[in-house]
C-alpha positions as CSV (number, residue, x, y, z in Angstrom):
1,X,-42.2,173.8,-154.5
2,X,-38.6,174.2,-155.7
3,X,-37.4,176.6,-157.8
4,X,-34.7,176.1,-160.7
5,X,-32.0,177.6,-158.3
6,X,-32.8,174.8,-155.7
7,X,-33.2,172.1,-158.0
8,X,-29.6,172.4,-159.8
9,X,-27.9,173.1,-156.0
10,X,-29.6,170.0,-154.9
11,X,-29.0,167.8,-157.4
12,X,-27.8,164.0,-156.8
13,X,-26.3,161.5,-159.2
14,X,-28.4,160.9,-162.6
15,X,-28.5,157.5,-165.1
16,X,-26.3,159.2,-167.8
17,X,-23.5,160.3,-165.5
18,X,-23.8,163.7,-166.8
19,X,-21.4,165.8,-164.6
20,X,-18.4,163.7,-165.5
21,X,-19.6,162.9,-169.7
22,X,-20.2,166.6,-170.3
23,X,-17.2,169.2,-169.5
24,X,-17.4,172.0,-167.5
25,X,-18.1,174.5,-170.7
26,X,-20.9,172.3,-171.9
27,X,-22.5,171.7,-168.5
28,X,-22.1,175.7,-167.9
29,X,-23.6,176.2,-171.4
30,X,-26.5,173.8,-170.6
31,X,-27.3,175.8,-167.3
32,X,-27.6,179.3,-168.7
33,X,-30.0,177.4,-171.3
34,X,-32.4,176.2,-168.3
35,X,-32.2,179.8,-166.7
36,X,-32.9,181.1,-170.2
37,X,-36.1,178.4,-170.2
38,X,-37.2,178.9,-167.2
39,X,-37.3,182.2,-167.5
40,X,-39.7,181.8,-170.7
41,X,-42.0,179.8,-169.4
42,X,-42.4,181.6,-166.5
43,X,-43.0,185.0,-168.6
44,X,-46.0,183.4,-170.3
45,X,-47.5,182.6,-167.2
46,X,-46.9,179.0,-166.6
47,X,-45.2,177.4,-163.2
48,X,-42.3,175.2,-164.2
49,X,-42.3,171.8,-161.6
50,X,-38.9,170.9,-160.5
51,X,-39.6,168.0,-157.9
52,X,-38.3,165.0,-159.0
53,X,-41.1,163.1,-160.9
54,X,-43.1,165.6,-160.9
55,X,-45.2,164.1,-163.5
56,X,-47.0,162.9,-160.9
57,X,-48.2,165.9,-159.5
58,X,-49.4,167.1,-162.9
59,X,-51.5,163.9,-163.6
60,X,-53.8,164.8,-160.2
61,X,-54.3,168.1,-161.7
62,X,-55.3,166.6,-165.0
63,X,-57.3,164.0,-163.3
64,X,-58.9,167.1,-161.4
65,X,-59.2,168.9,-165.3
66,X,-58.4,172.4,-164.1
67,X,-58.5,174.8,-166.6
68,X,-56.5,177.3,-163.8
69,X,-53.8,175.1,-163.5
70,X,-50.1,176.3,-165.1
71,X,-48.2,174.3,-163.6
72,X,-45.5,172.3,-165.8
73,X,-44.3,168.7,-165.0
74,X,-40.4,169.4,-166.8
75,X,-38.4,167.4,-164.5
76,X,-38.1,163.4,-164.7
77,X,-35.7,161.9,-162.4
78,X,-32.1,163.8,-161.4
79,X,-30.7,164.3,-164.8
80,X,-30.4,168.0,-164.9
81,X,-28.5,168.2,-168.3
82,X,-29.4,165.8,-171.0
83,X,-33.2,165.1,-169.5
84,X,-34.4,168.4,-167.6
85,X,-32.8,170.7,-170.4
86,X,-34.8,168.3,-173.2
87,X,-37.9,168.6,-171.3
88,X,-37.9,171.9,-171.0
89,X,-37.4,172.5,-174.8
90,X,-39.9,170.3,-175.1
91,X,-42.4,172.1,-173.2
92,X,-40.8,175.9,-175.1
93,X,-42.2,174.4,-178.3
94,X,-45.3,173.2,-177.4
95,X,-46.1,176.8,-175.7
96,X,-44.6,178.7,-178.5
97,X,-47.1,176.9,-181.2
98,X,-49.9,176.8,-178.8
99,X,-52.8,179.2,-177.1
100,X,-50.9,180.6,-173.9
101,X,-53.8,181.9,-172.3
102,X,-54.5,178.8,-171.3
103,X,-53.6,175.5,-169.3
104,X,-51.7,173.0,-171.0
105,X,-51.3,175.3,-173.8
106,X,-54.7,174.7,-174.4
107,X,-54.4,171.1,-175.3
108,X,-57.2,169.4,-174.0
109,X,-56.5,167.4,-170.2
110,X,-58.1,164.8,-171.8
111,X,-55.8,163.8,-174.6
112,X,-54.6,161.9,-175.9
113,X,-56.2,158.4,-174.9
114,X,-60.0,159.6,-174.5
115,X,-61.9,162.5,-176.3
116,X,-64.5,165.0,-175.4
117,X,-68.2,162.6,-175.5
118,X,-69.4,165.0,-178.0
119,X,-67.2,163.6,-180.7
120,X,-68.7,161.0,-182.8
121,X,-66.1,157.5,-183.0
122,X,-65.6,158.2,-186.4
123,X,-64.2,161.5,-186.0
124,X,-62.0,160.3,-183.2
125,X,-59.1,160.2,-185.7
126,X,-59.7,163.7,-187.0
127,X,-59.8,165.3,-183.8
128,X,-56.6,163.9,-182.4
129,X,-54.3,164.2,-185.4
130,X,-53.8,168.2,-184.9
131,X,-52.6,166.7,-181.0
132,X,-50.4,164.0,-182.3
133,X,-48.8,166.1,-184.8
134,X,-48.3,168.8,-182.0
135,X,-46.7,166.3,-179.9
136,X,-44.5,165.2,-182.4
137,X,-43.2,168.7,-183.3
138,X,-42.5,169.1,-179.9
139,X,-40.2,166.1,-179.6
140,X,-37.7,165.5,-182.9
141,X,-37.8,169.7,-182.0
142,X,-35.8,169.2,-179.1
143,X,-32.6,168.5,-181.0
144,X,-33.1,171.0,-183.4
145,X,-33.9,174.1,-180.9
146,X,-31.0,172.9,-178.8
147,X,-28.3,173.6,-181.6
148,X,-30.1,176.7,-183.0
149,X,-30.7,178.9,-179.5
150,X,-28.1,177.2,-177.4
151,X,-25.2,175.7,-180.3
152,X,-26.2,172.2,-177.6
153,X,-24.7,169.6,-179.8
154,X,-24.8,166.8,-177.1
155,X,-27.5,164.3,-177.0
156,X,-30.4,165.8,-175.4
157,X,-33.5,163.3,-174.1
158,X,-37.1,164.0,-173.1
159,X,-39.0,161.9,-170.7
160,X,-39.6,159.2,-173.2
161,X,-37.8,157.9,-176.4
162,X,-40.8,158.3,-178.6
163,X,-43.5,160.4,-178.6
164,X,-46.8,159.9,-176.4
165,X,-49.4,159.7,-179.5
166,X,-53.4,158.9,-179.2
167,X,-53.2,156.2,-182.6
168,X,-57.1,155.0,-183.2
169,X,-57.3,151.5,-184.3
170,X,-56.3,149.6,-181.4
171,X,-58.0,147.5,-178.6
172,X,-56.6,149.7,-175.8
173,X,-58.9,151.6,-173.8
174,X,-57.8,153.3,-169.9
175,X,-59.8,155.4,-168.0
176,X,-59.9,159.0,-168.9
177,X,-61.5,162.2,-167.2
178,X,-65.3,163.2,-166.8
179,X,-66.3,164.5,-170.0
180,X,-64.1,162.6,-172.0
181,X,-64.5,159.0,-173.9
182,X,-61.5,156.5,-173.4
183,X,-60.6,156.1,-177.8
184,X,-59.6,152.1,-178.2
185,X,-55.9,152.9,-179.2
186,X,-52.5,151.2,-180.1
187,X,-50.7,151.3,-176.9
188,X,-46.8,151.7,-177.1
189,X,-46.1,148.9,-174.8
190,X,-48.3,145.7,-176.4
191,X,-48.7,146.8,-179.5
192,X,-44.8,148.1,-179.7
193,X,-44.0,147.7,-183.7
194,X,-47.7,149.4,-185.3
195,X,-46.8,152.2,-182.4
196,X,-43.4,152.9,-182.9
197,X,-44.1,152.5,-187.1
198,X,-46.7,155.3,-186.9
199,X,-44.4,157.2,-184.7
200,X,-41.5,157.1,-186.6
201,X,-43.4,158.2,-190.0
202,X,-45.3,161.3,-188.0
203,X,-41.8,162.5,-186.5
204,X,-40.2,162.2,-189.9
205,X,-43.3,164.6,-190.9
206,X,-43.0,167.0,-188.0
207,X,-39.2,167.5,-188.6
208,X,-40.3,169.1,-191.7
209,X,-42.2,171.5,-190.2
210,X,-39.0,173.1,-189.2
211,X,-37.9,175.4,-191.5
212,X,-35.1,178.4,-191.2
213,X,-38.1,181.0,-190.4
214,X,-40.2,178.8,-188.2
215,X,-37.1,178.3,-186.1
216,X,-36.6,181.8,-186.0
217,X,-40.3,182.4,-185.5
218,X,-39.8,180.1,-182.3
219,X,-36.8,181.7,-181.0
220,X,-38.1,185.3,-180.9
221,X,-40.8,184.0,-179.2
222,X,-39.4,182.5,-176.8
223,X,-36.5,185.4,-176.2
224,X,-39.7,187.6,-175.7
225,X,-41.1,185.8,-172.7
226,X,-37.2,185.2,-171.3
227,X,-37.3,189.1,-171.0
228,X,-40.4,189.2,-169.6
229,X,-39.7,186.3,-166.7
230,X,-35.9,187.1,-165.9
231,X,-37.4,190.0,-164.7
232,X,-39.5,188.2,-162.5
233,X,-36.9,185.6,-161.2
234,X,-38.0,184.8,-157.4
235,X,-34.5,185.6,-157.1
236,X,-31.0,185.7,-158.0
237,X,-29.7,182.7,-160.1
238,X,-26.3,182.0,-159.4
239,X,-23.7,182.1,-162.2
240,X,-23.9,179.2,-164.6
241,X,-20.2,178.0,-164.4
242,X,-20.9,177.9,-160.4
243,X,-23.4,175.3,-161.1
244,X,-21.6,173.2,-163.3
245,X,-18.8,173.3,-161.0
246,X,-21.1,172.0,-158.4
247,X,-20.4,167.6,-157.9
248,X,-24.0,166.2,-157.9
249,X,-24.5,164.4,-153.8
250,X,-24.9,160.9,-153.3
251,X,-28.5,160.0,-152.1
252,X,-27.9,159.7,-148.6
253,X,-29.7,156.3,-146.9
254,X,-32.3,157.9,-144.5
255,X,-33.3,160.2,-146.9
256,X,-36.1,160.3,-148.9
257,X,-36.2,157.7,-152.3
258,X,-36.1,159.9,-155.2
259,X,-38.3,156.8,-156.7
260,X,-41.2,158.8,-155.6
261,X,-42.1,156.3,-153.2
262,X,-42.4,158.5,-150.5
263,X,-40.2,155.6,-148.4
264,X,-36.2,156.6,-147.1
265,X,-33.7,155.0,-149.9
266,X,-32.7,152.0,-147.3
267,X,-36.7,150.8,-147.2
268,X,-36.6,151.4,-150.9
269,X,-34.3,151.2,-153.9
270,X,-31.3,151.3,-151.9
271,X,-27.7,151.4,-153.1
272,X,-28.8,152.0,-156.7
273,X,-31.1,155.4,-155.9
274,X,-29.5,157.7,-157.7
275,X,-29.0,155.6,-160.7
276,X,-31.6,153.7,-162.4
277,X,-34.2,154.3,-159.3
278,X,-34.2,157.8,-160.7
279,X,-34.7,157.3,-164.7
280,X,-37.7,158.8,-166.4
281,X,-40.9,156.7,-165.4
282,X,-42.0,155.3,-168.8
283,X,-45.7,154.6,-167.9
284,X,-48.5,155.9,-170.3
């Protein structure tokens, strides 16, 4: 598994362009902000997962419902600026207003498309609003934790451009784990305007959850588990202006797709890995 350190040395190309849109002070500034994360998450426990897509790895362990499993999926594609360093706030907020003792900050694996069998239907909506207002805290937060611990005031993205929401009331049912009961839901994709209306109108609400003090609140928190996992580091980060100096690598043609396709880039996305072969995978 890579480590922060590898991931920034290794990185290739991204969608955005990053390396040349940002300067050198702003990409330097957003690198001590991923050490600073990193080193949060990994003082309350949790395993931060660099590999590109690795989304993918944490869906088998939430298809396995592990409740030992701290591992993070923060990384979606090569953009290590705008993308990784949203993710990763992301994530912060979500473990700062959460129960760090346990996995997924003690959000359900479950969620939120299907919910425990021992919920009756007509409290499906009850029982996933706490979730959905969770996950939309964590998402219009990322702006708003980016200029008030790290003065970030370019655009910063997370894996998706709207929340991922479990809204009852639709005629979208997947597959969910043992224990759980798909919840027939408006799915972002084919039921795009009742999804993104809801979405819009919860985000509106969760940005008003943060206040002066619960952004302080947030901060010390997370400053408190940055002590506690710099300490820890698996070893020494190099300076931040060394890695912003650092040109990302053109995907070379034999070597692996950073699709996720397991293929080398000439069997696979070809001259455009790099690019748009490597933006955020925008399945459920």
């Amino acid at each position: 598994m890579l480590n922060l350190a590898d991931a920034l040395v290794s990185a290739r190309p991204c969608p955005c362009d990053c390396h040349a849109n940002l300067g050198a002070v702003d990409r330097a500034r957003g690198i001590a902000a991923l050490y600073h994360c990193d080193d949060a998450l990994r003082g309350w426990g949790y395993s931060p997962i660099y590999e590109v897509h690795g989304d993918l790895l944490w869906r088998e362990a939430q298809k396995r419902n592990d409740p030992s499993y701290f591992g993070v999926a923060v990384r979606f594609g090569e953009c290590i600026y705008r993308r990784l360093l949203g993710s990763m706030l992301h994530e912060l907020i979500h473990a700062a207003v959460g129960d760090r003792t346990k996995a997924n900050y003690g959000v359900p694996f479950g969620l939120p498309y299907g919910v425990p069998e021992s919920i009756p239907p007509s409290d499906e909506e009850a029982y996933l609003a706490p979730f959905n207002f969770g996950e939309a805290r964590a998402f219009v937060g990322v702006w708003i934790l980016g200029r008030a611990m790290f003065q970030i005031d370019w655009d910063l993205r997370t894996a998706r451009d709207v929340g991922t929401y479990g809204f009852v009331g639709g005629n979208a049912l997947i597959s969910v784990i043992r224990g759980f009961r798909p919840v027939a839901h408006i799915d972002r994709n084919h039921h795009t305007e009742r999804y993104y209306a809801r979405a819009r109108k919860l985000e509106t609400e969760a940005r008003d959850w943060f206040t002066a003090e619960s952004v302080k609140q947030i901060i010390a928190l997370v400053g408190e588990a940055a002590t506690k996992g710099r300490a820890s580091r698996p070893k020494k980060w190099p300076e931040p202006e060394a890695i912003a100096r650092l040109v990302p690598k053109k995907v070379g043609r034999n070597e692996q797709c950073p699709c996720g396709s397991n293929k080398k880039v000439k069997q696979c996305c070809g001259d455009s890995a790099g690019s748009t072969a490597t933006a955020p995978q925008m399945a459920r």
